[in-house]
C-alpha positions as CSV (number, residue, x, y, z in Angstrom):
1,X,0.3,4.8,21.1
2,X,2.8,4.4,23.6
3,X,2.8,4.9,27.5
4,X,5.1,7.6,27.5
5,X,3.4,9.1,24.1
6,X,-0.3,8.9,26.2
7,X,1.1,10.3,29.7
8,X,2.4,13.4,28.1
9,X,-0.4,13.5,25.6
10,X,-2.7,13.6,28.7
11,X,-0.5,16.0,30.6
12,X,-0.9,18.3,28.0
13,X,-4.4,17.9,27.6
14,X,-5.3,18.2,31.4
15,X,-4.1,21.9,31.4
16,X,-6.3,22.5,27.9
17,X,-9.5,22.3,30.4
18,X,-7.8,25.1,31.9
19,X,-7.9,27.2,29.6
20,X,-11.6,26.2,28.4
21,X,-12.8,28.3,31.1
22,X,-11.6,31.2,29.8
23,X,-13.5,30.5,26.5
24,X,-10.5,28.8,24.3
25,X,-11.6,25.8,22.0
26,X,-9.5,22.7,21.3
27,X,-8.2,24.3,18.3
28,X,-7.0,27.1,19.8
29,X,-5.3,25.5,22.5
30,X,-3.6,22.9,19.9
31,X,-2.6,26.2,17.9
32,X,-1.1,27.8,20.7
33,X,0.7,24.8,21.8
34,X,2.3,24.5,18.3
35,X,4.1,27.9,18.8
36,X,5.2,27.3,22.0
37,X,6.6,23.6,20.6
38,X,8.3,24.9,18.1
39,X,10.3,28.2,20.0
40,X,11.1,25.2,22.5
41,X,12.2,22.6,19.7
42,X,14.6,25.1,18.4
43,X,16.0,26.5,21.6
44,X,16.8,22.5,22.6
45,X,18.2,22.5,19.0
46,X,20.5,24.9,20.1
47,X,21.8,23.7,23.6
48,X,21.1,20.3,23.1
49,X,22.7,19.6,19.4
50,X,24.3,23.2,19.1
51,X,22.5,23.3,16.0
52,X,22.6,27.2,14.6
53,X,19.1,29.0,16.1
54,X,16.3,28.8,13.2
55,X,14.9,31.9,15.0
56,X,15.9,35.5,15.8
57,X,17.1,35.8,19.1
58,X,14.7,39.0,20.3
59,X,12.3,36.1,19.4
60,X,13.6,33.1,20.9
61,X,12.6,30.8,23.4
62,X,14.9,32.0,25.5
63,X,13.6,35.6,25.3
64,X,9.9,34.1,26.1
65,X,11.3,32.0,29.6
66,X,12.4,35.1,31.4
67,X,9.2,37.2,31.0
68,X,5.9,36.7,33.2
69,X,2.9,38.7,33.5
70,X,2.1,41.7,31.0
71,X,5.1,42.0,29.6
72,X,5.3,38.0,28.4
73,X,1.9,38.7,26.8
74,X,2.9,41.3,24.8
75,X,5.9,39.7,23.5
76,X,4.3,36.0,23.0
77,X,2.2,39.0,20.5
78,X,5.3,40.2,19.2
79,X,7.2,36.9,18.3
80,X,3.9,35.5,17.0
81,X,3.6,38.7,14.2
82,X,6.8,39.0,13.6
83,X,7.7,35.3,12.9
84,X,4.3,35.1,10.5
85,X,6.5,37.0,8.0
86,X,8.1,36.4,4.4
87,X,8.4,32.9,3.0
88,X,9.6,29.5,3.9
89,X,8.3,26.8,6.7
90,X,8.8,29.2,10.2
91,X,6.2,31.8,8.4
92,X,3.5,28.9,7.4
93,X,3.3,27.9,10.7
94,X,3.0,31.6,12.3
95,X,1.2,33.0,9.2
96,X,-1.4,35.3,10.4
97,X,-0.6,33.9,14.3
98,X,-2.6,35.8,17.4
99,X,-2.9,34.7,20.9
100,X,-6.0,33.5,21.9
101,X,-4.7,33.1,25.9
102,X,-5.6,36.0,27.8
103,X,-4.9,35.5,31.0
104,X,-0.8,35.9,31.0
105,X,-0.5,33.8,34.3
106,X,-2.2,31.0,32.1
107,X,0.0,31.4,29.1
108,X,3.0,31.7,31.8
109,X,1.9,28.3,33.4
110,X,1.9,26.9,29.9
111,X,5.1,28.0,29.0
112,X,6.3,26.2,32.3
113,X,4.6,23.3,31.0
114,X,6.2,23.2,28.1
115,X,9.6,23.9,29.4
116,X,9.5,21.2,31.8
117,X,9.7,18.4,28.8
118,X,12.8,17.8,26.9
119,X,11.6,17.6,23.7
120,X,14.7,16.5,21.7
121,X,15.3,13.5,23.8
122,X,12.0,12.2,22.8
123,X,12.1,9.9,19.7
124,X,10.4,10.8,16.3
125,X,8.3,8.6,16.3
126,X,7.2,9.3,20.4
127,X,6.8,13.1,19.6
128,X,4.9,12.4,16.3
129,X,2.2,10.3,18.1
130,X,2.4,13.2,20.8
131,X,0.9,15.9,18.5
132,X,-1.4,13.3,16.4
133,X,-2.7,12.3,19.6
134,X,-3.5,16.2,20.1
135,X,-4.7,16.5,16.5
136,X,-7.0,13.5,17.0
137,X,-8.5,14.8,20.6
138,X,-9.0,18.1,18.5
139,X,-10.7,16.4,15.4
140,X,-12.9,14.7,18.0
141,X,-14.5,18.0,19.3
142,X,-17.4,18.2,16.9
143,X,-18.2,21.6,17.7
144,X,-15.0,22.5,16.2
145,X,-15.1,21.3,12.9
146,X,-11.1,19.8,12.9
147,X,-12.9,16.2,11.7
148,X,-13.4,17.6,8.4
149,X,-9.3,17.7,8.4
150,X,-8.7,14.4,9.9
151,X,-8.7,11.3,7.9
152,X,-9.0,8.5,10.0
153,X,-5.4,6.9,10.3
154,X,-6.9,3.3,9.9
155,X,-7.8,4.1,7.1
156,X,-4.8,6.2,5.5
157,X,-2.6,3.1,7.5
158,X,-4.5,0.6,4.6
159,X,-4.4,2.6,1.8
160,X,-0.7,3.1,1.9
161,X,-0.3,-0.3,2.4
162,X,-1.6,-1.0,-1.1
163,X,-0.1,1.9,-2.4
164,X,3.7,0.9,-1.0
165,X,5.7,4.0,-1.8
166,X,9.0,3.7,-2.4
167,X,12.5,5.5,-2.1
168,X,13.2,8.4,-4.3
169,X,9.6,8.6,-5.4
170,X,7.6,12.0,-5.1
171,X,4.3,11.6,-3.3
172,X,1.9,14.5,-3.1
173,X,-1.3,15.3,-1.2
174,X,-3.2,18.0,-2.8
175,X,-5.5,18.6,0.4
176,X,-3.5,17.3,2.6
177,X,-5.4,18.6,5.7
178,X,-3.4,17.9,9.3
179,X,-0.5,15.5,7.0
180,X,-2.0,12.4,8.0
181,X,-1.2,11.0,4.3
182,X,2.3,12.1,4.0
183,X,3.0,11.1,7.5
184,X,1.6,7.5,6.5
185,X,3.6,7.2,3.1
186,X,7.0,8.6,5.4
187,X,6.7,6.1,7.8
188,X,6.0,3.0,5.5
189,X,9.0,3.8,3.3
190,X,11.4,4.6,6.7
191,X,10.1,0.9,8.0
192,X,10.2,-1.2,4.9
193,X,13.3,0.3,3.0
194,X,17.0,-0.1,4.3
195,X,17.6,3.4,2.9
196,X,21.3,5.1,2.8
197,X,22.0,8.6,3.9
198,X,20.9,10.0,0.0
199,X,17.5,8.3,0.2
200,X,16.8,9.5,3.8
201,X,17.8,13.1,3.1
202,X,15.8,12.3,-0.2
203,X,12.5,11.1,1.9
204,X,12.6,13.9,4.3
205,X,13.3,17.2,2.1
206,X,11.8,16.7,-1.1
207,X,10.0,13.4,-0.9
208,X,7.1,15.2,0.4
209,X,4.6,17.9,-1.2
210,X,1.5,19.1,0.0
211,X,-1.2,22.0,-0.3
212,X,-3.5,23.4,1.9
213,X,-6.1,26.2,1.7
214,X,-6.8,26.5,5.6
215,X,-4.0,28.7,7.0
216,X,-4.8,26.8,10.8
217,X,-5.0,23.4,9.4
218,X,-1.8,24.1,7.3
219,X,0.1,25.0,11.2
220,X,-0.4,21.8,12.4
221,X,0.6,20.0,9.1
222,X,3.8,21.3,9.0
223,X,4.6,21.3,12.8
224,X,3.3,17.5,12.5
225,X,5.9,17.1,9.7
226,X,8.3,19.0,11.4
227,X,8.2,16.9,14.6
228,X,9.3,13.9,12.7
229,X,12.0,15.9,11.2
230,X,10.6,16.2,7.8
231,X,11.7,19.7,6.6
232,X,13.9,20.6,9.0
233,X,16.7,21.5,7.2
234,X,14.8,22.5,3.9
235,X,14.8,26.3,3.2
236,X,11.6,25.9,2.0
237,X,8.4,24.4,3.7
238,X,6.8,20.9,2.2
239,X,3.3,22.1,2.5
240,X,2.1,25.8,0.5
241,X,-1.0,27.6,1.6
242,X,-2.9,27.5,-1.2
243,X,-5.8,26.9,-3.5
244,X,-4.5,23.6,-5.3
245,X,-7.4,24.0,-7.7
246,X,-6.9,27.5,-8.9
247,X,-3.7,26.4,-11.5
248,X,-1.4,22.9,-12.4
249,X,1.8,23.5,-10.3
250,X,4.0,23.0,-12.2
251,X,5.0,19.5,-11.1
252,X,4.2,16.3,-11.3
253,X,4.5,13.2,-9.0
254,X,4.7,9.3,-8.7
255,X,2.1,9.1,-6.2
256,X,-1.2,11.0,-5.1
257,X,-2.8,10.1,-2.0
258,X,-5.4,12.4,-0.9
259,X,-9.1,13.1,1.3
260,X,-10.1,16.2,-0.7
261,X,-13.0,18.3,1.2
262,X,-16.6,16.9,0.9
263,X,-19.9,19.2,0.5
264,X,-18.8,22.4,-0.9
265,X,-18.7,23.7,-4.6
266,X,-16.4,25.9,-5.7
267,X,-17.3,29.4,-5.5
268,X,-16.4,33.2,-5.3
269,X,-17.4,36.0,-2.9
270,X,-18.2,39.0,-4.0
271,X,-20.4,42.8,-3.2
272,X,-23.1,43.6,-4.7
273,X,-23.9,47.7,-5.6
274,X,-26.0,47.5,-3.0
275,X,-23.1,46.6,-0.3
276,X,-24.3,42.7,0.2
277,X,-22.0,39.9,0.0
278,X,-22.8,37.3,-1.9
279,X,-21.2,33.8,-2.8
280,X,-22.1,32.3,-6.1
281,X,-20.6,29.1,-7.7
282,X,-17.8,29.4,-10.1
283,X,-17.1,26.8,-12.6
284,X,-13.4,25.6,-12.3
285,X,-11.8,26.2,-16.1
286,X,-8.5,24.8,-16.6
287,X,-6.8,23.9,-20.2
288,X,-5.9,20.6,-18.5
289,X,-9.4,19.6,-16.8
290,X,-11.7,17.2,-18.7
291,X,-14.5,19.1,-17.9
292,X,-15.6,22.3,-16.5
293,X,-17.9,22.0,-13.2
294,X,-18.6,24.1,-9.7
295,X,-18.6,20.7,-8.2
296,X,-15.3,20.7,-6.2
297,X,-14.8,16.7,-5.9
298,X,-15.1,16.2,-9.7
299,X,-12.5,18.7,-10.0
300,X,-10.0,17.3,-7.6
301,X,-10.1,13.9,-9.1
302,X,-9.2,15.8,-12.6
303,X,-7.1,17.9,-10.4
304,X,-4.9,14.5,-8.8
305,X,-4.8,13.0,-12.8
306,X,-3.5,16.1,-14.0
307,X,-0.1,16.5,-11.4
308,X,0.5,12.7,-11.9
309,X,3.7,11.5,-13.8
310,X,3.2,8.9,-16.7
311,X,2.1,5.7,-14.6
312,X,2.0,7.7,-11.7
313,X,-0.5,5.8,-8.8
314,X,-3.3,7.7,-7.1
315,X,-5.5,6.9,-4.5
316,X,-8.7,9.2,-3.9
317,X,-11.2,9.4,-1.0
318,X,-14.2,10.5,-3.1
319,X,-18.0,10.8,-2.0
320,X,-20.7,8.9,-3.2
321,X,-22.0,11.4,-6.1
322,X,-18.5,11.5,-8.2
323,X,-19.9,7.5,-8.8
324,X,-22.9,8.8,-9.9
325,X,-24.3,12.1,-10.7
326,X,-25.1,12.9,-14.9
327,X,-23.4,15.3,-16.8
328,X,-20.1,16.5,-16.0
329,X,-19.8,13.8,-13.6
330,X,-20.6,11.0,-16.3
331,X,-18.6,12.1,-18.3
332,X,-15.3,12.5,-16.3
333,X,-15.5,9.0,-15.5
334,X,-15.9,7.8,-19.1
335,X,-12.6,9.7,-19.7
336,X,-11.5,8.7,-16.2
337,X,-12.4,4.6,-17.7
338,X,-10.7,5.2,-20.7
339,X,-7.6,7.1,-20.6
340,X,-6.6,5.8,-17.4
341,X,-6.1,2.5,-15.5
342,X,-9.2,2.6,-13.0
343,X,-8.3,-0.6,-11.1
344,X,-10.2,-0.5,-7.5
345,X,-12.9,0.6,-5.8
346,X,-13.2,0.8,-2.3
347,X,-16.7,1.8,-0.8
348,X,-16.4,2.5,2.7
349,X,-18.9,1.8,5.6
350,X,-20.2,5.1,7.1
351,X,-19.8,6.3,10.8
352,X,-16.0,6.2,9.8
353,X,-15.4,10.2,9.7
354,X,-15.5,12.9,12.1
355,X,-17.5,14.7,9.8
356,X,-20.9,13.4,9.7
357,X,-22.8,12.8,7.2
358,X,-20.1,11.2,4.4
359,X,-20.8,8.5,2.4
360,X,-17.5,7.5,0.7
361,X,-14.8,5.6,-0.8
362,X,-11.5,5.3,-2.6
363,X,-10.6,5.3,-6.1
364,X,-7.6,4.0,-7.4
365,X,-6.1,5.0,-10.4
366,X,-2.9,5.1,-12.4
367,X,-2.0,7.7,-15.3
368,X,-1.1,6.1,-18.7
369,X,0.3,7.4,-21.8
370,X,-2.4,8.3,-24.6
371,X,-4.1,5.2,-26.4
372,X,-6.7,4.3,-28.9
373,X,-7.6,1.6,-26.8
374,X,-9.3,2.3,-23.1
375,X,-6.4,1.5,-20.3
376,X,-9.5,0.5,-17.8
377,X,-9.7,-3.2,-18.6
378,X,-11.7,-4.3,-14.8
379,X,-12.6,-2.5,-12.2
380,X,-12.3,-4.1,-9.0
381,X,-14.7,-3.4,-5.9
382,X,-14.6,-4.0,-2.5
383,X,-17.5,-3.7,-0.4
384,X,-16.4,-2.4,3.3
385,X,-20.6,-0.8,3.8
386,X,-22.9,-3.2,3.4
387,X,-23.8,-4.8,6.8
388,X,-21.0,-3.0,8.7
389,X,-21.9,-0.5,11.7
390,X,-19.2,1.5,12.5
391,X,-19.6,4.3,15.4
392,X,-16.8,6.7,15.8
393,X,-17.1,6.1,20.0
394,X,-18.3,2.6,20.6
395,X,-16.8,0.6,17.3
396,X,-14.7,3.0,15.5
397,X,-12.7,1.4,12.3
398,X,-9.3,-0.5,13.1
399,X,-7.1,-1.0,10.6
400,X,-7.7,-5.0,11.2
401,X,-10.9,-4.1,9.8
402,X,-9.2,-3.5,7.0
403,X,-7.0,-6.7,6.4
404,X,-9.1,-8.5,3.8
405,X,-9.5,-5.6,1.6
406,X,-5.3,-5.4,2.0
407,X,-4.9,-9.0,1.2
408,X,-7.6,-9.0,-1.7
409,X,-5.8,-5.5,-3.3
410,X,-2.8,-8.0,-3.6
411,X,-0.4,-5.0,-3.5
412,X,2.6,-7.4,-4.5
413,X,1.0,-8.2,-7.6
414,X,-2.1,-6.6,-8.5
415,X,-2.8,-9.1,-11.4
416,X,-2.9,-11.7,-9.3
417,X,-6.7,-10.9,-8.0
418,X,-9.1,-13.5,-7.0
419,X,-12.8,-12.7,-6.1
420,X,-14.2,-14.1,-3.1
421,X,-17.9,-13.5,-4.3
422,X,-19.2,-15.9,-6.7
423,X,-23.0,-17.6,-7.0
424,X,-21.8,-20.0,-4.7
425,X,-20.2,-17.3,-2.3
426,X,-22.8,-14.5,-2.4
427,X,-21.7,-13.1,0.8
428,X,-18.2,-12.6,-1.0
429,X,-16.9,-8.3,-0.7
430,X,-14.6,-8.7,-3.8
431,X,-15.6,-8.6,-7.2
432,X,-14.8,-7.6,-11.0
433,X,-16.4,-5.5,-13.3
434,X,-15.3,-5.4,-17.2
435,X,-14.8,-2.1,-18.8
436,X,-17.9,-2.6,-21.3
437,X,-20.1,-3.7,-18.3
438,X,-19.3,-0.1,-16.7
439,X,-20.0,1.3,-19.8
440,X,-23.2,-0.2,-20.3
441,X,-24.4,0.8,-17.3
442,X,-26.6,3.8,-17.3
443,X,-24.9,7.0,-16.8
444,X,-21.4,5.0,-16.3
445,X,-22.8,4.3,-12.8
446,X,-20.2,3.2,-11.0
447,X,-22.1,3.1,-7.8
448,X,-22.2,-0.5,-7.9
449,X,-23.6,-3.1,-5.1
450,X,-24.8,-6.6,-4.9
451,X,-24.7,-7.7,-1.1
452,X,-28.2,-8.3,0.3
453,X,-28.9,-5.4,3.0
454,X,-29.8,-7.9,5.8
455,X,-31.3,-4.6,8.0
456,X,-33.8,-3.9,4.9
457,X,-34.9,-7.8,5.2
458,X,-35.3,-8.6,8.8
459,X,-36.5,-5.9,11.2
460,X,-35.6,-8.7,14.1
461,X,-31.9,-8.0,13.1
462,X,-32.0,-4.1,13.2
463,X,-28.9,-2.2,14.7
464,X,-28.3,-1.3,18.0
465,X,-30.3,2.3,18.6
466,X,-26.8,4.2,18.4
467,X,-26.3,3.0,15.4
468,X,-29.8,3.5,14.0
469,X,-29.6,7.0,15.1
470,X,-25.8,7.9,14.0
471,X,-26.9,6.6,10.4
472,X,-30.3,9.2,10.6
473,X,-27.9,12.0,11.3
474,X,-25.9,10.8,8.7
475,X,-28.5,11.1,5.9
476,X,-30.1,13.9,7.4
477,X,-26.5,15.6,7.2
478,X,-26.1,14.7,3.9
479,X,-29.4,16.1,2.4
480,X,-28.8,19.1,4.4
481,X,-25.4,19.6,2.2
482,X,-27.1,19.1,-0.7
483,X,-29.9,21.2,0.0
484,X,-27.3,24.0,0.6
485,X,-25.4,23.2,-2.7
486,X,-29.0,24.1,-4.4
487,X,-29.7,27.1,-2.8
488,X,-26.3,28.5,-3.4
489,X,-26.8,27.9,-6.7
490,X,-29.5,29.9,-7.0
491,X,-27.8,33.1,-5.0
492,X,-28.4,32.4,-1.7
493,X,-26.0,33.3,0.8
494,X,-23.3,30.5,2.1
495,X,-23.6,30.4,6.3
496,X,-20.2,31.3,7.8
């Protein structure tokens, strides 16, 4: 991040303990900050660029400045209601809006705050790493729950970098959280393409599709898309509020790059005759699904194969049991294997996420046409987890980190692979697996490894204490989700 992105990133932050005293989480505060960001945006729009007013003017930035006390807290209420209303990308970021400042000398001193910066004059790129530095501060307040929303960027940063999108190629993100993957694939095809003025009007209004079910989290994707003026001038927003599971939209796309949600099945709330809510699991059914299954990350993988054009690319962050568990999940992945190109696994190391408790990795895949013969020929693995300690505040993942997976992917040239493990190289991360090994393996395991776990060997060589303890709440995190997953499968209530 730059100086002058990490001076005003702190500014901004400074004034958020502030407003912590009066109760407000980091979420909040990010929230209200995106309203205020965007009345401002659009009034410097208008007497910066005398660009036409996106806005009303009763509801204007302008209208917001010259009010203080009462009265500027009752119509920060109104423009936030009234701007929430009908369709398009102003009413996903105020959908269902409220103000969480209470004190209307605090919201006033904000509102100075914000006023005092000349947004416009900033560059793209300085204002996008603005608000992801505000998203990432958020996401790093536990007690909040954002990580669950926030990919790491390393990692997105290395996944795109195999995937290389390209110009006039639609790239979707099905659960696309705070953008981070949409953001990535913008800013690798801006930097690597010379594009012309079609292709750049191309890459930021229809480039770029997303869906979110979290009316908050959707906010901040758009406004984070927005800032890097994607969408702008599009009458219609990038990102829909919405359940992508619930029905195929329609569309189809070139490439899929997605963290779908971890540790929940799919389910439905509902009162009993007795007046008690209950949630119960609900199998997804859907005439293009392999499978039907409550199990929410078997059905986004079906869910990303099913929106991707013929050859279309996809690359999935997918927890440890869509490798593993029996019956629907074995046998999505022996359709998975056969009907399309499964080329490379990437198992990641944990203490990577904000979230605790995920063990993961990414699945690449492309779509092919129908065959008689299975498209998966070898599956490629890279192990990033065994005998790697990460810790999200002493050694958190870099994208360096990440270089020898990039270089072994050989995104150039995919067929081009070498392994670097052999008998004589046992220590080696990258290795091939045919299609009738996988097959032969019980249950189409795919939860393959074959490094020696030197912390299982040597006691002498155990981790440091933090890291020993980071990986207990880890597993303890993780049988706590799937202890949940059980008891709401057999009626228990879900905990708010």
């Amino acid at each position: 991040m730059s100086n002058q992105s990490s001076t005003i990133v702190q500014r901004l932050w400074n004034y958020c303990n502030v407003l912590r005293d009066d109760g407000m989480s980091y979420g909040d505060y990010v929230e209200q900050l995106t309203y205020l960001l965007f009345l401002k945006m659009d009034d410097e729009n208008v007497r910066e660029l005398h660009k036409p007013s996106a806005l009303p003017a009763a509801y204007n930035w302008a209208s917001l400045r010259s009010l203080s006390g009462d009265e500027l807290e009752s119509h920060y209420r109104q423009i936030l209601t009234a701007l929430g209303q009908g369709s398009g990308l102003i009413p996903v970021i105020f959908r269902k809006a409220q103000n969480k400042i209470q004190d209307p000398a605090k919201l006033e001193r904000l509102v100075e705050l914000i006023d005092g910066e000349t947004w416009i004059g900033l560059d793209i790129d300085v204002k996008g790493e603005i608000y992801e530095g505000l998203l990432e501060k958020n996401a790093q307040d536990t007690k909040s729950g954002a990580g669950q929303y926030f990919t790491p960027r390393p990692l997105i940063k290395a996944i795109v970098d195999v995937m290389r999108p390209e110009p006039g190629k639609t790239i979707c993100d099905p659960a696309c959280g705070t953008g981070g993957f949409l953001l990535a694939a913008h800013d690798f095809i801006a930097h690597s393409y010379l594009l012309d003025r079609d292709q750049w009007a191309h890459l930021n209004h229809e480039a770029l599709h997303g869906w979110e079910i979290v009316d908050n989290t959707a906010r901040l994707c758009v406004m984070n898309l927005y800032l890097r003026g994607i969408g702008m001038d599009s009458p219609d927003s990038p990102i829909r509020v919405a359940d992508s599971l619930a029905a195929h939209p329609g569309q189809y796309f070139d490439l899929v790059l997605t963290n779908p949600p971890f540790g929940k099945k799919s389910s439905v709330t509902f009162v009993t005759d007795e007046g008690e809510v209950r949630r119960e699991s609900q199998n997804i059914v859907r005439d293009d699904f392999w499978v039907s299954t409550s199990n929410k990350q078997l059905n986004f993988v079906q869910h990303v194969r099913s929106i991707l054009m013929q050859h279309g690319r996809a690359a999935v962050v997918v927890p440890d049991n869509v490798l593993f568990e029996g019956g629907a999940g074995e046998t999505l992945r022996r359709r998975l294997l056969n009907e399309c190109d499964v080329h490379t696994l990437l198992r990641l190391p944990t203490g990577v996420f904000y979230a605790q408790g995920v063990k993961a990795n990414v699945l690449f895949f492309d779509r092919k046409p129908a065959s008689e013969t299975p498209w998966t020929s070898r599956l490629w693995i890279y192990d990033l987890r065994t005998n790697m300690n990460f810790t999200l505040k002493t050694n958190a993942l870099a994208r360096q980190d990440l270089d020898e997976f990039v270089a072994c992917y050989q995104p150039q040239n995919r067929h081009e692979r070498q392994p670097t493990w052999s008998e004589q190289a046992p220590d080696g991360r990258w290795r091939s697996y045919t299609y009738d090994e996988l097959m032969g393996r019980d249950k189409v395991n795919l939860d393959i490894f074959w490094l020696r776990d030197e912390s299982l060997e040597d006691s002498a060589n155990l981790p440091d204490p933090d890291v020993l303890a980071g990986e207990i709440v880890e597993e303890l995190q993780a049988a706590l989700e799937q202890f949940a997953g059980i008891y709401q499968e057999l009626g228990g209530e879900e905990e708010a």
